[in-house]
C-alpha positions, 0 to 999 in steps of 0.5 A: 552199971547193975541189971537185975534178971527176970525172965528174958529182961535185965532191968537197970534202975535209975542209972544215968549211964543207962539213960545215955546208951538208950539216947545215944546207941540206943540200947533197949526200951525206956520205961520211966526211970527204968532201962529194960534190956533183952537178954542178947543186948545185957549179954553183949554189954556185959561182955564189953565190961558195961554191965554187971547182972544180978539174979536176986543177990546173985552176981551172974558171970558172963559164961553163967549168962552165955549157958543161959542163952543157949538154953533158951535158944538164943546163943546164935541171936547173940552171936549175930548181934553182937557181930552188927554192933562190932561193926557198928549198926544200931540193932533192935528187934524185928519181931514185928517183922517175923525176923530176929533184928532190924538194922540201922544204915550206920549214922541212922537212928530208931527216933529219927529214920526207918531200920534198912534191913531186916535179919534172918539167922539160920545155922548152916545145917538149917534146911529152909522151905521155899515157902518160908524163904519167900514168905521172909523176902515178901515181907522185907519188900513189903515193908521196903526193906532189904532181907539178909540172911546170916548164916552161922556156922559151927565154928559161930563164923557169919556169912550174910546174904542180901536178898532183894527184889526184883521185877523181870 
């Protein structure tokens, strides 16, 4: 499959492989024929061997795309979403949700069910405000869903916390 690169997006053209990782796992947005994919999910697909990018007639390599993603900020974005999908969770933006990812129960899916989690990523040396700690778990409540946390170290290990809640 081959994805053409224009500013944050790799767009896939009229590809039925395409076509059945948007209806079956649920990668990217749809958009006619077209298959528009994030940055963070080109590079994971790329890394599994699915994708192939361009850049005019430029093939992109996958270590050319993670220099990408590091400059624009999103290598720790990368990191953590590809962990979700290893471990098989339907991952899609959160932005709506002022969080990186909303995440799907294993088994759910974005057409049928509502997301259970929203993701925050923080590297370890991240100091975070009380305030904006309690603005992210508000948010998450409000929308009934659990906050998690992923905590990313130097050495690009995740630690996770969930954060809930609750009523004394």
């Amino acid at each position: 499959m081959d994805g053409q690169l224009a500013g944050n997006t790799v767009t896939v053209q009229g590809d039925p492989t395409a076509l059945r990782l948007n209806q079956k796992s649920h990668y990217g947005n749809l958009e006619g024929d077209q298959l528009k994919l994030s940055l963070v999910e080109a590079a994971y697909l790329q890394g599994k061997g699915k994708l192939t990018i361009w850049d005019g007639d430029k093939e992109i390599s996958f270590n050319e795309l993670i220099s990408i993603l590091n400059r624009r900020g999103l290598y720790q974005k990368f990191i953590v979403y590809r962990d979700l999908r290893d471990r098989g969770y339907i991952v899609k933006t959160g932005f709506k949700y002022g969080s990186e990812f909303r995440v799907y129960e294993r088994g759910e899916t974005p057409t049928k069910d509502h997301s259970s989690y929203l993701i925050r990523i923080l590297h370890e040396s991240t100091n975070l405000k009380i305030l904006d700690f309690s603005s992210y778990v508000r948010v998450a409540h409000g929308v009934r869903k659990k906050l998690i946390l992923a905590v990313v170290d130097d050495e690009e290990d995740i630690t996770y916390y969930m954060v809930e809640w609750i009523r004394p």
